[in-house]
C-alpha positions in Angstrom: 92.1 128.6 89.6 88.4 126.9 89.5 90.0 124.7 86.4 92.3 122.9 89.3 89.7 122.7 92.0 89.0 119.1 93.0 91.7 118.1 90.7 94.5 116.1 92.5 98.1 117.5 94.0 100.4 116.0 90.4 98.0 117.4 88.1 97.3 121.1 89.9 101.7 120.8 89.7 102.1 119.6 86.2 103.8 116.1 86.6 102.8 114.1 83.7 103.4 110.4 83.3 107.3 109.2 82.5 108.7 112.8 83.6 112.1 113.2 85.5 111.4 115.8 88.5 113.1 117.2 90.6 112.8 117.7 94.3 114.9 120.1 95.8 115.1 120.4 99.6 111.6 118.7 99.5 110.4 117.5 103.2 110.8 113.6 103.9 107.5 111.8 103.0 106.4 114.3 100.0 106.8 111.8 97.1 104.0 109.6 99.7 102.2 112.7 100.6 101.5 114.0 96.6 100.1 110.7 95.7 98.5 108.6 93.3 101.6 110.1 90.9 101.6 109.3 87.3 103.2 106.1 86.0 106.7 105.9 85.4 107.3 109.5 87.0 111.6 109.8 88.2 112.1 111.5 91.2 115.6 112.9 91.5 117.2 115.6 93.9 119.3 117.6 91.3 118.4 119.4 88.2 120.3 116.8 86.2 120.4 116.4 82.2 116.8 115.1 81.4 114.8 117.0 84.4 111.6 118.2 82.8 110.4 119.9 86.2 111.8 121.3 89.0 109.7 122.0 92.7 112.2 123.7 94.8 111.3 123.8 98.5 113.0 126.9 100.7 111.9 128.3 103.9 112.8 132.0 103.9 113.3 134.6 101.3 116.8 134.8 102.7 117.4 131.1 101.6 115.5 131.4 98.4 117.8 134.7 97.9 121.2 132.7 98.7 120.5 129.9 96.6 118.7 131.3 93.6 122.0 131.6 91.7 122.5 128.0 92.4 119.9 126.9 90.9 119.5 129.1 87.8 122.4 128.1 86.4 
């Protein structure tokens, strides 16, 4: 964990420069709130064809429970 102190929010989450992510259920302002973000990073809101990461957002364990199915496939 020391290796990611000081280091900034993208890196310490592994977006890299030119990669699609996805942000699922993220809050309104997190793109703003994570920055400086890599160059030519893609947000998108589904896990479509091309999405090299996903950071999924829930807000109970029952949620995460309902949905997981959802998402792992």
């Amino acid at each position: 964990m020391d290796a990611y102190a000081g280091q900034p929010l993208p890196k310490k989450l592994g977006i890299k420069t030119g990669m699609k992510v996805a942000l699922l259920h993220a809050p309104p302002g997190f793109e703003q709130a994570i920055a400086p973000i890599p160059g030519d990073v893609q947000f998108q809101d589904d896990l479509a064809e091309g999405c090299e990461l996903a950071i999924w957002f829930v807000r109970s364990q029952e949620e995460l429970a309902q949905a997981i199915q959802t998402v792992s496939n």
